[in-house]
mmCIF file as Biopython writes it, N, C-alpha, C and O atoms, coordinates in Angstrom:
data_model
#
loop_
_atom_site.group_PDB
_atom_site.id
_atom_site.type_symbol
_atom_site.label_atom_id
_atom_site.label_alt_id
_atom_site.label_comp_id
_atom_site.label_asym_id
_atom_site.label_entity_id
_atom_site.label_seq_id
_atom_site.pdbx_PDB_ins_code
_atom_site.Cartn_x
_atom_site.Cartn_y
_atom_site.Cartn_z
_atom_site.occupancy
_atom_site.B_iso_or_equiv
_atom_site.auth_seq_id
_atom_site.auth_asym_id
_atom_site.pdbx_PDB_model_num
ATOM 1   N N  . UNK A ? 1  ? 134.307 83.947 240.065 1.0 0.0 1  A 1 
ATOM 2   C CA . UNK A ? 1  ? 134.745 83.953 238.681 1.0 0.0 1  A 1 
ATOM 3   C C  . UNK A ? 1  ? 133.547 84.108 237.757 1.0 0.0 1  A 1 
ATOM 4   O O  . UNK A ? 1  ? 132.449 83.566 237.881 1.0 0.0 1  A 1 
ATOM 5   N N  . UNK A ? 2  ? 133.979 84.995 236.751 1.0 0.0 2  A 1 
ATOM 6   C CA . UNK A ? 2  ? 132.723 85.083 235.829 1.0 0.0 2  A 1 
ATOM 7   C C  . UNK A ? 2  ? 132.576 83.915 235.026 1.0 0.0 2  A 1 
ATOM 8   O O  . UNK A ? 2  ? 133.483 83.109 234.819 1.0 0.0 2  A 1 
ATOM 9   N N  . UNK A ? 3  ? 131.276 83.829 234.524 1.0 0.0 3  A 1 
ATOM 10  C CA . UNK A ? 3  ? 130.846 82.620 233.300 1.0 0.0 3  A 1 
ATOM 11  C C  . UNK A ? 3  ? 130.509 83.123 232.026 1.0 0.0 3  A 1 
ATOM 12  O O  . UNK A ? 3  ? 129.740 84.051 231.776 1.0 0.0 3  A 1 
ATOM 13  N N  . UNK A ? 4  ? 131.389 82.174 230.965 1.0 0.0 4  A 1 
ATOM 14  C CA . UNK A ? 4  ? 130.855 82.621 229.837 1.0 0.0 4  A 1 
ATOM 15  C C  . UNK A ? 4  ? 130.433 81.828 228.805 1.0 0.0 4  A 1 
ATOM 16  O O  . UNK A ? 4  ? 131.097 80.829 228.529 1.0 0.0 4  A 1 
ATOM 17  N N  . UNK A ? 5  ? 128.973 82.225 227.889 1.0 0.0 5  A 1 
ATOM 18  C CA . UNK A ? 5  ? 128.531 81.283 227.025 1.0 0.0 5  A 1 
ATOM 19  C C  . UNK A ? 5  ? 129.093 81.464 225.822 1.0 0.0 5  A 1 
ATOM 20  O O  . UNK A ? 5  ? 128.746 82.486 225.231 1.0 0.0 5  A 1 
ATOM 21  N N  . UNK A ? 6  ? 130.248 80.407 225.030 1.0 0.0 6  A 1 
ATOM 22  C CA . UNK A ? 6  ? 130.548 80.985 224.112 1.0 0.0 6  A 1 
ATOM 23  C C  . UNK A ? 6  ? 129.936 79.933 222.736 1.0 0.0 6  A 1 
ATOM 24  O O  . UNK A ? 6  ? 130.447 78.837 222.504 1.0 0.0 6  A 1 
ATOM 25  N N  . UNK A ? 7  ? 128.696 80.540 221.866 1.0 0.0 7  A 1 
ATOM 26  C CA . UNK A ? 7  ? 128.401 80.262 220.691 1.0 0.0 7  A 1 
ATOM 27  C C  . UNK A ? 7  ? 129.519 79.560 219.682 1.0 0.0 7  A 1 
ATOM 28  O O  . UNK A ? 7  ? 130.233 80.222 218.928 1.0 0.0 7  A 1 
ATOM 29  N N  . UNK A ? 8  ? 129.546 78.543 219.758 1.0 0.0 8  A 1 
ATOM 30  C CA . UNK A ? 8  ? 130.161 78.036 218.161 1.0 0.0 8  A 1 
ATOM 31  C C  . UNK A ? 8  ? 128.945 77.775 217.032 1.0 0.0 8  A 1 
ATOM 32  O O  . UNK A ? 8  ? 129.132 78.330 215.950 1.0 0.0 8  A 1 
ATOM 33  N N  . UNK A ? 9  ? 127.422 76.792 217.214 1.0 0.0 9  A 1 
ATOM 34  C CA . UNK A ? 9  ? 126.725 76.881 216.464 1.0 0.0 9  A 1 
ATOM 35  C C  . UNK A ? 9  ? 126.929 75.345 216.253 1.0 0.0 9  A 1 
ATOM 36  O O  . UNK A ? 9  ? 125.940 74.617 216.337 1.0 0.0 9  A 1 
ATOM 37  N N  . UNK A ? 10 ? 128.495 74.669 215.911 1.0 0.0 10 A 1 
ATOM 38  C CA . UNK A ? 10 ? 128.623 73.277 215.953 1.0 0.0 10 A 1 
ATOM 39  C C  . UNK A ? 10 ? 128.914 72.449 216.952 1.0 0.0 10 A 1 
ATOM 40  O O  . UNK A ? 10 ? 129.674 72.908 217.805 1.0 0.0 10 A 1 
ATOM 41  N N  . UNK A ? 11 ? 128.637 71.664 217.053 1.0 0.0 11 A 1 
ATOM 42  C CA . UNK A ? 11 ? 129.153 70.545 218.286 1.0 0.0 11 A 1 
ATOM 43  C C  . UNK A ? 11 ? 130.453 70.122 217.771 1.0 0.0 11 A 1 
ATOM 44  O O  . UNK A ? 11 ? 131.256 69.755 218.629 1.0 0.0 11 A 1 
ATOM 45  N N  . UNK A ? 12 ? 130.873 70.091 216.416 1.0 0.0 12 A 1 
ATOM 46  C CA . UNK A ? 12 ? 132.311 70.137 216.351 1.0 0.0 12 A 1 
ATOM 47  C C  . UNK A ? 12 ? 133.341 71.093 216.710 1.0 0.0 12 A 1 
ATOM 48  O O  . UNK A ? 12 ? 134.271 70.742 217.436 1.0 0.0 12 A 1 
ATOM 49  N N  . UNK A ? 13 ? 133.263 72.092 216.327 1.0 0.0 13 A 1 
ATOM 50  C CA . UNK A ? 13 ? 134.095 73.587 216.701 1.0 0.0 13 A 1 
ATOM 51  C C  . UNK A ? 13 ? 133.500 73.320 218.274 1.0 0.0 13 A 1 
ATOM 52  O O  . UNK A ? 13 ? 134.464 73.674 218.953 1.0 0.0 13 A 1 
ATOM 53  N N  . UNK A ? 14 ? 132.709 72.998 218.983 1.0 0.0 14 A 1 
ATOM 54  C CA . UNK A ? 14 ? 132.244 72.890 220.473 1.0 0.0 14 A 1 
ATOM 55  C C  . UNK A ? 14 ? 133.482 72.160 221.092 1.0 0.0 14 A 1 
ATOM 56  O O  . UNK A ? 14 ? 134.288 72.695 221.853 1.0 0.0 14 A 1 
ATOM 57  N N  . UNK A ? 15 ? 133.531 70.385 220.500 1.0 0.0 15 A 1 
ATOM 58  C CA . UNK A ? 15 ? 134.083 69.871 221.130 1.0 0.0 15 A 1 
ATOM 59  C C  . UNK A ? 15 ? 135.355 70.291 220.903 1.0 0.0 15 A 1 
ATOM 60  O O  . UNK A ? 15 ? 135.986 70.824 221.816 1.0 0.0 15 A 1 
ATOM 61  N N  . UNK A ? 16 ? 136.033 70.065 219.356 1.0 0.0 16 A 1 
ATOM 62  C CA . UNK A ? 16 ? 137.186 71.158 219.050 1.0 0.0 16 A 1 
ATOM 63  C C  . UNK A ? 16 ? 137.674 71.987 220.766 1.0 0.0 16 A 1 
ATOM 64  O O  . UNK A ? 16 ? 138.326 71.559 221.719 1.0 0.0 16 A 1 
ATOM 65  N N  . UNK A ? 17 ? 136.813 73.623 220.440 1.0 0.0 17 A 1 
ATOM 66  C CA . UNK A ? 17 ? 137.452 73.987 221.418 1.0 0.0 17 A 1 
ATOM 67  C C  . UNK A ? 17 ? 137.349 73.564 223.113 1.0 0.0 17 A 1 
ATOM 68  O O  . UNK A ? 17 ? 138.184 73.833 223.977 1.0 0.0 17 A 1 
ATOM 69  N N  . UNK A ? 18 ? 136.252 72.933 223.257 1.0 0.0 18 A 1 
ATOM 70  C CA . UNK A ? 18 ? 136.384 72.264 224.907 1.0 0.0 18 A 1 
ATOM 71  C C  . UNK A ? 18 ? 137.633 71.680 224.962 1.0 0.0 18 A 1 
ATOM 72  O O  . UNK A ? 18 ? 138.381 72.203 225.788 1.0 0.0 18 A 1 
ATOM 73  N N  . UNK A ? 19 ? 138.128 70.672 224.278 1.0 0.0 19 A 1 
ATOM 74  C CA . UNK A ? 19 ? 139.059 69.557 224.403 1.0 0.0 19 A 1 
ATOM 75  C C  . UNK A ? 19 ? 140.315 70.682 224.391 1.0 0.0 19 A 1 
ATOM 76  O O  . UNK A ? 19 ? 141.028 70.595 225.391 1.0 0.0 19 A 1 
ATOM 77  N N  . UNK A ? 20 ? 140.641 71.562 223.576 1.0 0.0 20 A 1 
ATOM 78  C CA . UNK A ? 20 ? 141.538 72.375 223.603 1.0 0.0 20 A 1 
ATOM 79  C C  . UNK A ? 20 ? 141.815 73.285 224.963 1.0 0.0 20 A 1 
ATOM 80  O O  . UNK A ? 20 ? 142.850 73.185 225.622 1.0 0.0 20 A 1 
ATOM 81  N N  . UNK A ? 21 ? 140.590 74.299 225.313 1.0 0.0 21 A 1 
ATOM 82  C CA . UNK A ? 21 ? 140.661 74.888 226.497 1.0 0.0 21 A 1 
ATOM 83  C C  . UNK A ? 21 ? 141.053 73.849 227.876 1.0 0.0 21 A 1 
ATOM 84  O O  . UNK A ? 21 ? 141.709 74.084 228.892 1.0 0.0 21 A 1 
ATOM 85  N N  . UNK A ? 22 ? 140.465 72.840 227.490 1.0 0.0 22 A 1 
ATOM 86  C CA . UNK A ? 22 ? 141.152 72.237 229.104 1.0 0.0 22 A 1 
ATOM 87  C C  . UNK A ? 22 ? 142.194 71.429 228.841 1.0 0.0 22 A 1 
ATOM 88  O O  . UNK A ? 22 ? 142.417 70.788 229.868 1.0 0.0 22 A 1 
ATOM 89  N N  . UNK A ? 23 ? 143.025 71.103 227.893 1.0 0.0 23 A 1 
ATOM 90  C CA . UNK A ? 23 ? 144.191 70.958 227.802 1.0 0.0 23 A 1 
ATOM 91  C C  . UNK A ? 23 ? 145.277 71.885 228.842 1.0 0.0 23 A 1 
ATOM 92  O O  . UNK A ? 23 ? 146.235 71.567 229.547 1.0 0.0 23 A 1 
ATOM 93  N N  . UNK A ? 24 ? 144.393 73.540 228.445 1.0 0.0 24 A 1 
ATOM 94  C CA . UNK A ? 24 ? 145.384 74.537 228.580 1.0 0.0 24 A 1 
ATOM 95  C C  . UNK A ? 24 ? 144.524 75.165 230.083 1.0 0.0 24 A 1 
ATOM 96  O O  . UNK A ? 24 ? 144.333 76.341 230.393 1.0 0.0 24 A 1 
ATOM 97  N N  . UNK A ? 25 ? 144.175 74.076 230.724 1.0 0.0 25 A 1 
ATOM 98  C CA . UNK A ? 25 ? 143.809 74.184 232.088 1.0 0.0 25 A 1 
ATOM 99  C C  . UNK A ? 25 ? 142.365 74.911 232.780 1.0 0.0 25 A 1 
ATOM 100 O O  . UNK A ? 25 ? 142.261 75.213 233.969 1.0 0.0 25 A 1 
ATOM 101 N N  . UNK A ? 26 ? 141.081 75.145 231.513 1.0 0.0 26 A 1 
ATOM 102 C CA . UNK A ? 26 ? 140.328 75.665 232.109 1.0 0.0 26 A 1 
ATOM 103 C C  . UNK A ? 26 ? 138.968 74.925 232.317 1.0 0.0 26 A 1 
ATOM 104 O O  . UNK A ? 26 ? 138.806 73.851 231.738 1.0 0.0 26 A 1 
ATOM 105 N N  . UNK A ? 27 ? 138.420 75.208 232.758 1.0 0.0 27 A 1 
ATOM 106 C CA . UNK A ? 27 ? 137.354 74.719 233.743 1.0 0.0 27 A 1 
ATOM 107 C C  . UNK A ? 27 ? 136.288 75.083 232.535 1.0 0.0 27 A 1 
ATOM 108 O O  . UNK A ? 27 ? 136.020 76.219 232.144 1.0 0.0 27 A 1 
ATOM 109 N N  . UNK A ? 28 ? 135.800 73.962 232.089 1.0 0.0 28 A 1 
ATOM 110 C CA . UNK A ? 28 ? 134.880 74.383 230.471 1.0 0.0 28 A 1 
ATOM 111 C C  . UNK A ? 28 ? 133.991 73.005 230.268 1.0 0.0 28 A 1 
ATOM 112 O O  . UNK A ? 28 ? 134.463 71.933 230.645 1.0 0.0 28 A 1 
ATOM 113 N N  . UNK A ? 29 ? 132.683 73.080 229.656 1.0 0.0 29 A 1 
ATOM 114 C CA . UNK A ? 29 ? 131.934 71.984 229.470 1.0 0.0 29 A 1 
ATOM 115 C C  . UNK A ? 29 ? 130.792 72.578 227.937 1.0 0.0 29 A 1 
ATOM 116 O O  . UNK A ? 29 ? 130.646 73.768 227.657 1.0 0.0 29 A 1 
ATOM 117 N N  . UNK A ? 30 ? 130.227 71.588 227.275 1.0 0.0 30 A 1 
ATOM 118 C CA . UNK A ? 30 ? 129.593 72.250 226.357 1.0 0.0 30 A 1 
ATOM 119 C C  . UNK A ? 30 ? 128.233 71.610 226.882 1.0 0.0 30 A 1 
ATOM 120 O O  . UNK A ? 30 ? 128.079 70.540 227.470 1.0 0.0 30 A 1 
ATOM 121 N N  . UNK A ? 31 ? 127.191 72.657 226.469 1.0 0.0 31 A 1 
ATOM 122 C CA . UNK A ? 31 ? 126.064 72.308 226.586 1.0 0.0 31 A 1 
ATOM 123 C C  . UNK A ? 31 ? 125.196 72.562 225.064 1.0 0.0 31 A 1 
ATOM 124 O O  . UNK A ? 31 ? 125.854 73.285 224.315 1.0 0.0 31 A 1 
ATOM 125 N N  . UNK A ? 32 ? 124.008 72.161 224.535 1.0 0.0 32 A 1 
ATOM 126 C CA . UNK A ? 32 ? 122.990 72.190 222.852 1.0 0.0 32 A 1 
ATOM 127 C C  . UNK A ? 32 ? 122.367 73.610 223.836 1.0 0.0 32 A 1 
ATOM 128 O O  . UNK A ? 32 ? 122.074 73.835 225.011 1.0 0.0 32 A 1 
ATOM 129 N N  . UNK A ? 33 ? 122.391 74.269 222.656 1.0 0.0 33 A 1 
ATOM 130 C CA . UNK A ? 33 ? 121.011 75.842 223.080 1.0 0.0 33 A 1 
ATOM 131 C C  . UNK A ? 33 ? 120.178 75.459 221.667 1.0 0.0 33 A 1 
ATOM 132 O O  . UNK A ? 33 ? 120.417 74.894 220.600 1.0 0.0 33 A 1 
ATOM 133 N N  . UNK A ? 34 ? 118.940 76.186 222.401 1.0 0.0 34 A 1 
ATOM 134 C CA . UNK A ? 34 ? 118.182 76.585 221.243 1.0 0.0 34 A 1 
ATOM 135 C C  . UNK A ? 34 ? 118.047 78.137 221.112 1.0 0.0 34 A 1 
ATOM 136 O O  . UNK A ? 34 ? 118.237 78.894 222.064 1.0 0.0 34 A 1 
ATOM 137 N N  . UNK A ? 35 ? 117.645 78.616 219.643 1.0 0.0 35 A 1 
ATOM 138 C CA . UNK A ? 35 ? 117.948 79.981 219.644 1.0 0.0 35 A 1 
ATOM 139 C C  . UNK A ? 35 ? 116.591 80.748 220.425 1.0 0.0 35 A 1 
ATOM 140 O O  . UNK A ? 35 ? 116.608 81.870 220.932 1.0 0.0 35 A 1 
ATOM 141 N N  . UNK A ? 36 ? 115.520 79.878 220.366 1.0 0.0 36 A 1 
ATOM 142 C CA . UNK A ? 36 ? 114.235 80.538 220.608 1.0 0.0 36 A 1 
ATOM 143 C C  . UNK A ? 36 ? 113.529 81.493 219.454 1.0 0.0 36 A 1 
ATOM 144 O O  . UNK A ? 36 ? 112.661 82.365 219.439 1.0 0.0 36 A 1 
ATOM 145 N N  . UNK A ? 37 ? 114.445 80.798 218.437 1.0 0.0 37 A 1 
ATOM 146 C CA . UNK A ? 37 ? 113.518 82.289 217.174 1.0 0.0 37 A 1 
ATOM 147 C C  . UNK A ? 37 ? 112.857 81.336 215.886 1.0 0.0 37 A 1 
ATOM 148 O O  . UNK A ? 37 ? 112.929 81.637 214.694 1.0 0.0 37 A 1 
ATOM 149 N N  . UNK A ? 38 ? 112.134 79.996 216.510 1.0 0.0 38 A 1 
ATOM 150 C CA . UNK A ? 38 ? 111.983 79.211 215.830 1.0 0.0 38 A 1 
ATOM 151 C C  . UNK A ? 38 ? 112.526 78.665 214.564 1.0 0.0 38 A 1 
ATOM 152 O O  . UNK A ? 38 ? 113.226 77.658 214.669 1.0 0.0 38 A 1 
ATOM 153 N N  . UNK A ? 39 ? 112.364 79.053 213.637 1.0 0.0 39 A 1 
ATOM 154 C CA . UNK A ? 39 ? 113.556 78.149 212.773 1.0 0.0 39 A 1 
ATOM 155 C C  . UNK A ? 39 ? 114.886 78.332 212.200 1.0 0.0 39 A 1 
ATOM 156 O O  . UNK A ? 39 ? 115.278 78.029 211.073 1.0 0.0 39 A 1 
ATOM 157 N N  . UNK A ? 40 ? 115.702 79.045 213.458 1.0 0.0 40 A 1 
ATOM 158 C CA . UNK A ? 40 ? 116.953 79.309 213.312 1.0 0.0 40 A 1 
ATOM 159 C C  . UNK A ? 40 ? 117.564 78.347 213.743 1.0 0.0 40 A 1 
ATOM 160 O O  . UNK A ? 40 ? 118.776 78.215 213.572 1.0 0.0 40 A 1 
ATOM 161 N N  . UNK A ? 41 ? 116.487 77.113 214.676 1.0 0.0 41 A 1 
ATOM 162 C CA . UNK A ? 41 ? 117.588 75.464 214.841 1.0 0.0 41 A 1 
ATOM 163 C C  . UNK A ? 41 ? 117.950 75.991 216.009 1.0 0.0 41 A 1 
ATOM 164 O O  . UNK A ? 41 ? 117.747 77.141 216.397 1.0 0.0 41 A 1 
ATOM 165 N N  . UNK A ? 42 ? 118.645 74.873 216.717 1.0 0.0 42 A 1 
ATOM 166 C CA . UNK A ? 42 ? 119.675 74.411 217.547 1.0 0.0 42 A 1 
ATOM 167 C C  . UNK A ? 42 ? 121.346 74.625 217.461 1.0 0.0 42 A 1 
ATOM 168 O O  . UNK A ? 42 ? 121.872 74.559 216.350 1.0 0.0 42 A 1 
ATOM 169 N N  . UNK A ? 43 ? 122.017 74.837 218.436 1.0 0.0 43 A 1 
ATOM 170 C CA . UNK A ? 43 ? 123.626 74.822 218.205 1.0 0.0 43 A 1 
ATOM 171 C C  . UNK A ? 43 ? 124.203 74.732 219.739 1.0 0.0 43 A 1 
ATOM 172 O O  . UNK A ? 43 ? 123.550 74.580 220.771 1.0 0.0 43 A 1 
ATOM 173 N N  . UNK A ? 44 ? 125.526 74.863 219.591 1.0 0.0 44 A 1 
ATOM 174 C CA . UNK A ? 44 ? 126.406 74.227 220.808 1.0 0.0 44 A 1 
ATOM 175 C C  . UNK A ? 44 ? 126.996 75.521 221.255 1.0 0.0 44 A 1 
ATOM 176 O O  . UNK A ? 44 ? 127.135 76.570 220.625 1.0 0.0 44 A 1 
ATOM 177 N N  . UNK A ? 45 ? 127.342 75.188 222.588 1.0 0.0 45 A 1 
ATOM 178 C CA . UNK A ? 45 ? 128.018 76.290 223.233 1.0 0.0 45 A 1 
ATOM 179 C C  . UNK A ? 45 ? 128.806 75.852 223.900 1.0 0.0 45 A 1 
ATOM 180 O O  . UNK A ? 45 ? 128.729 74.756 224.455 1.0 0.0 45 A 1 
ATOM 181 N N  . UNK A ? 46 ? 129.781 76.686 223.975 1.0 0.0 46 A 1 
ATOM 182 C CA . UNK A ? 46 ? 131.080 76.372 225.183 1.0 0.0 46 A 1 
ATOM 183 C C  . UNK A ? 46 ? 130.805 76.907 226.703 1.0 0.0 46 A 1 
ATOM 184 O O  . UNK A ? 46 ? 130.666 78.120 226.858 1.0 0.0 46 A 1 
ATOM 185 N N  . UNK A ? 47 ? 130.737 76.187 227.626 1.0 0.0 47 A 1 
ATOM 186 C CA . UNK A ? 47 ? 130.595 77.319 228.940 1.0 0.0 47 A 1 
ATOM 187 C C  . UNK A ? 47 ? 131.821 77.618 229.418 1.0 0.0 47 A 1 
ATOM 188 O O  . UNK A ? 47 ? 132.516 76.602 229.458 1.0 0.0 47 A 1 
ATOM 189 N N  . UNK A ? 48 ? 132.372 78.579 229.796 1.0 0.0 48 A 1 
ATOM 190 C CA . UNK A ? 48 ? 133.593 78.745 230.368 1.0 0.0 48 A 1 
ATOM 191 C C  . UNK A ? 48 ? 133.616 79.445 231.093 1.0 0.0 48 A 1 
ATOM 192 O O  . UNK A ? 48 ? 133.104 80.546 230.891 1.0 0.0 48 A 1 
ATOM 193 N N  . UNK A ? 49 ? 134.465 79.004 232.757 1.0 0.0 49 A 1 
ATOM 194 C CA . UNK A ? 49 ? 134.668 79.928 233.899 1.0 0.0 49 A 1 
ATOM 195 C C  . UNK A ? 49 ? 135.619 80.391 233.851 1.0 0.0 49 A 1 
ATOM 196 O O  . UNK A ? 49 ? 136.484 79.543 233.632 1.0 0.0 49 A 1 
ATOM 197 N N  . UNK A ? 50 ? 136.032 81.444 233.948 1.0 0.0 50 A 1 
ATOM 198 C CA . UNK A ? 50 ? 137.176 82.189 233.768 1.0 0.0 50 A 1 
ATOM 199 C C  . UNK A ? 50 ? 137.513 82.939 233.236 1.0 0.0 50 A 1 
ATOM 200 O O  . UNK A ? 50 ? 136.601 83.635 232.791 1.0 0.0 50 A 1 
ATOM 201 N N  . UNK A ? 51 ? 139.122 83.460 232.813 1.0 0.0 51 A 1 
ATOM 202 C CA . UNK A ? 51 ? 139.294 85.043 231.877 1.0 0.0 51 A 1 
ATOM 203 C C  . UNK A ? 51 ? 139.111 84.157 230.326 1.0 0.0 51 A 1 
ATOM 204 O O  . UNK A ? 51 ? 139.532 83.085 229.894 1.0 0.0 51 A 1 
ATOM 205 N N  . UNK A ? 52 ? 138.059 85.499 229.684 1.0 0.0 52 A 1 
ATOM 206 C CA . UNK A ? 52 ? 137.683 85.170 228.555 1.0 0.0 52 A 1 
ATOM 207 C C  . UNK A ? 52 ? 138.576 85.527 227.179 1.0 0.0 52 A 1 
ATOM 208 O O  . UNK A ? 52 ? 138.434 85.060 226.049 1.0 0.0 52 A 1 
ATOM 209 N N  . UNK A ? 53 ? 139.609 86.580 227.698 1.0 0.0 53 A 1 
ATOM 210 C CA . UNK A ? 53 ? 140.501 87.156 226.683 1.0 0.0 53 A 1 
ATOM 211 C C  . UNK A ? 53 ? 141.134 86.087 225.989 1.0 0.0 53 A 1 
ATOM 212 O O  . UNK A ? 53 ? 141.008 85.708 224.824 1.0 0.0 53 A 1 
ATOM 213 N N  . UNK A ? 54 ? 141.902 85.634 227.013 1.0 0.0 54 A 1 
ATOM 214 C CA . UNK A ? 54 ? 142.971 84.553 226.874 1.0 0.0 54 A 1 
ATOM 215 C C  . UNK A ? 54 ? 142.401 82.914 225.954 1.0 0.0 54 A 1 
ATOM 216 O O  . UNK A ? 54 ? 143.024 82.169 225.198 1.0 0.0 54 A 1 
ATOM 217 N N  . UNK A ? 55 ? 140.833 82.866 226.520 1.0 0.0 55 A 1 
ATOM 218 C CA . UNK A ? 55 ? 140.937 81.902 225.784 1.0 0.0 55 A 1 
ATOM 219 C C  . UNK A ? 55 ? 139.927 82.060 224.640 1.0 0.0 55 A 1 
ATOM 220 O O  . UNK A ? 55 ? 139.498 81.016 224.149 1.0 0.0 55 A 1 
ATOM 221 N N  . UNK A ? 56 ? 139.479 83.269 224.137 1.0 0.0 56 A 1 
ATOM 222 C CA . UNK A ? 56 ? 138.896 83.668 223.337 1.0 0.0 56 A 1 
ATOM 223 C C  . UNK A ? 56 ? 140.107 83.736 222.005 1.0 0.0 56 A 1 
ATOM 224 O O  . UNK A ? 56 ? 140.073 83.469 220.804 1.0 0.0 56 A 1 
ATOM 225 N N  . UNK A ? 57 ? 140.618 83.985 222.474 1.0 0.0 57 A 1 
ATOM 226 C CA . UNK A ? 57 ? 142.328 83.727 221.428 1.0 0.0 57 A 1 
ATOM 227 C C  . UNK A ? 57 ? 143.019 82.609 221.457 1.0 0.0 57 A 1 
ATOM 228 O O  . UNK A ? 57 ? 144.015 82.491 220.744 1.0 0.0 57 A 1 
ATOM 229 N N  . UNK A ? 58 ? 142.694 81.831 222.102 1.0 0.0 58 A 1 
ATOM 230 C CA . UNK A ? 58 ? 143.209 79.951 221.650 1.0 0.0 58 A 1 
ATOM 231 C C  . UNK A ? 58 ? 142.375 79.826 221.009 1.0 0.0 58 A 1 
ATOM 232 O O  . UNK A ? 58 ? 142.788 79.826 219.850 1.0 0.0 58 A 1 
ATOM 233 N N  . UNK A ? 59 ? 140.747 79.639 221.075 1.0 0.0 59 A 1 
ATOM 234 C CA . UNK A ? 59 ? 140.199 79.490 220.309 1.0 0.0 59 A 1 
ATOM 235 C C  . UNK A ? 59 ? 140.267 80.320 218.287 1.0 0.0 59 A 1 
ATOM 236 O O  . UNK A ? 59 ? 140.315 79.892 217.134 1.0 0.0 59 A 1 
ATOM 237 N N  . UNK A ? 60 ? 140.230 81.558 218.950 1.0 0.0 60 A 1 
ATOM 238 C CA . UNK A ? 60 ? 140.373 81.365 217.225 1.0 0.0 60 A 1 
ATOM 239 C C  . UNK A ? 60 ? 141.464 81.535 216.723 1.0 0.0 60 A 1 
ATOM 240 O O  . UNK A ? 60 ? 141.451 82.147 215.655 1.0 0.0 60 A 1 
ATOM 241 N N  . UNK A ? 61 ? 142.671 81.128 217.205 1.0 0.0 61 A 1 
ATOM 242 C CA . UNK A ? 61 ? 143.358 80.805 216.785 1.0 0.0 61 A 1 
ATOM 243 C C  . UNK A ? 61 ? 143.935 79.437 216.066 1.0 0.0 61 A 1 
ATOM 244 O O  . UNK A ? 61 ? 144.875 79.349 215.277 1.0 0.0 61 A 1 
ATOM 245 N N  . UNK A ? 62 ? 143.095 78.418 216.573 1.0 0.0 62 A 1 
ATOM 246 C CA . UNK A ? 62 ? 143.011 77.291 216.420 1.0 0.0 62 A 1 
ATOM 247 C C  . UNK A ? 62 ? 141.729 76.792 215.439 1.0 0.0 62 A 1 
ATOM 248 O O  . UNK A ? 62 ? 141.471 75.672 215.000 1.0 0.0 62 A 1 
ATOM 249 N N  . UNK A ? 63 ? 141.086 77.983 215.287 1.0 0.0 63 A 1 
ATOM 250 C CA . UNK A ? 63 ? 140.410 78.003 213.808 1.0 0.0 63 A 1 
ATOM 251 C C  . UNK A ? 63 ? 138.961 77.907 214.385 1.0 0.0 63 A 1 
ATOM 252 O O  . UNK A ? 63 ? 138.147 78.096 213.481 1.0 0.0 63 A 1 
ATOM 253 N N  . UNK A ? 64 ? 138.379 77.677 215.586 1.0 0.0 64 A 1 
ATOM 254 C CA . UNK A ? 64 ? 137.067 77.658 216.233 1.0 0.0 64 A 1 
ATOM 255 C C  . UNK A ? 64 ? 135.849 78.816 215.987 1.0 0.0 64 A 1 
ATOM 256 O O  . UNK A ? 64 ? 135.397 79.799 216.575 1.0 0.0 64 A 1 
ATOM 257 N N  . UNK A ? 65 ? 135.708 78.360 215.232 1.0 0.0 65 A 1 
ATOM 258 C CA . UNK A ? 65 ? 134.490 79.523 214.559 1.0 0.0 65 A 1 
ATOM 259 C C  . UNK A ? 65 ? 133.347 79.925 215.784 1.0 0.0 65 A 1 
ATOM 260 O O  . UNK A ? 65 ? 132.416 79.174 216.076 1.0 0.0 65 A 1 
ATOM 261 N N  . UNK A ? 66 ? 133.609 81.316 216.476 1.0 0.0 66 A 1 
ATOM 262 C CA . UNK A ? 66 ? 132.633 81.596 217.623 1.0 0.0 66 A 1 
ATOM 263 C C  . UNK A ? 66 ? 131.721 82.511 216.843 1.0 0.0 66 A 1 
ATOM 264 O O  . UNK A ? 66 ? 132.285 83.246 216.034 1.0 0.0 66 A 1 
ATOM 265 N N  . UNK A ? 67 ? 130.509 82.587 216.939 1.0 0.0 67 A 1 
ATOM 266 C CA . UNK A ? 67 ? 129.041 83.226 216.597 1.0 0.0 67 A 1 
ATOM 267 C C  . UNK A ? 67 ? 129.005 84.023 217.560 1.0 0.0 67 A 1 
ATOM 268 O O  . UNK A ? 67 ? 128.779 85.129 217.068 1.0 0.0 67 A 1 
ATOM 269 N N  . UNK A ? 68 ? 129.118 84.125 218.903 1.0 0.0 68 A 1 
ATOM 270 C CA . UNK A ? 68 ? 128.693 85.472 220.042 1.0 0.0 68 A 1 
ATOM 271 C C  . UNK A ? 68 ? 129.299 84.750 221.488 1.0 0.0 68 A 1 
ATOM 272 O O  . UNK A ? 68 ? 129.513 83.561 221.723 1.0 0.0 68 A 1 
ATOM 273 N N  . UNK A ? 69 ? 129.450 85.745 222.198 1.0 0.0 69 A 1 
ATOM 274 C CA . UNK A ? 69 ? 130.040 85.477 223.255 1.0 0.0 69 A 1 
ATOM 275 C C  . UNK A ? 69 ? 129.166 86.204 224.588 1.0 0.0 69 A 1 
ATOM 276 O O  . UNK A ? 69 ? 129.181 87.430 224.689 1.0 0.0 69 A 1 
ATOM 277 N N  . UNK A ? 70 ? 128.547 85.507 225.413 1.0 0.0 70 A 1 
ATOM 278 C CA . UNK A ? 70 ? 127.953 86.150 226.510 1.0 0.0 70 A 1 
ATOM 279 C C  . UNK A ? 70 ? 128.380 85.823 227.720 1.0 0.0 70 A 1 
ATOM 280 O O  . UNK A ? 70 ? 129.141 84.890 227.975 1.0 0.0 70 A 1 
ATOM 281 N N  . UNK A ? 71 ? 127.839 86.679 228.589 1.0 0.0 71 A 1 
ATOM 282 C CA . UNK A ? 71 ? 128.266 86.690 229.749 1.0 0.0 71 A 1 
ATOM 283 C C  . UNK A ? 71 ? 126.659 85.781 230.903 1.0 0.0 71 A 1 
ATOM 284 O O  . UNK A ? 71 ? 125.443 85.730 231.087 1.0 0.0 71 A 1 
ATOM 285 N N  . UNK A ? 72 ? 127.686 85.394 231.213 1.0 0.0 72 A 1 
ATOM 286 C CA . UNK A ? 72 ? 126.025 84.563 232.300 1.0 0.0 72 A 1 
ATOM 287 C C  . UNK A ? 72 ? 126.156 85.003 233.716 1.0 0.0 72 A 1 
ATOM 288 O O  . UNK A ? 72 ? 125.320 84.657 234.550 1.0 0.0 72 A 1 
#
């Protein structure tokens, strides 16, 4: 199964959508990134195994503000 890092930026919209995605059964944990571009700060990410369509659309549907979505 693929992995994906998905950018929210907050640890709220993070936990927001973690708590949501595994409601709806997926295999998800958040981890803090840093951007590496010095003072662009710190932010949260969603990791998620699995199809990204499906829950790329709970999420913003549920109002989860995503910044970028990668593939790991």
């Amino acid at each position: 199964m693929k992995r994906y890092i998905i950018s929210t930026g907050t640890v709220t919209y993070a936990i927001k959508g973690r708590d949501l995605l595994r409601q709806k059964g997926y295999n998800v944990k958040i981890e803090r990134i840093t951007s590496g571009k010095g003072s662009a700060g710190c932010g949260y990410s969603i990791i998620l195994t699995g199809d990204i369509a499906p829950a790329e659309k709970l999420l913003r549907d549920a109002g989860v503000k995503i910044l970028e979505i990668n593939e790991k």
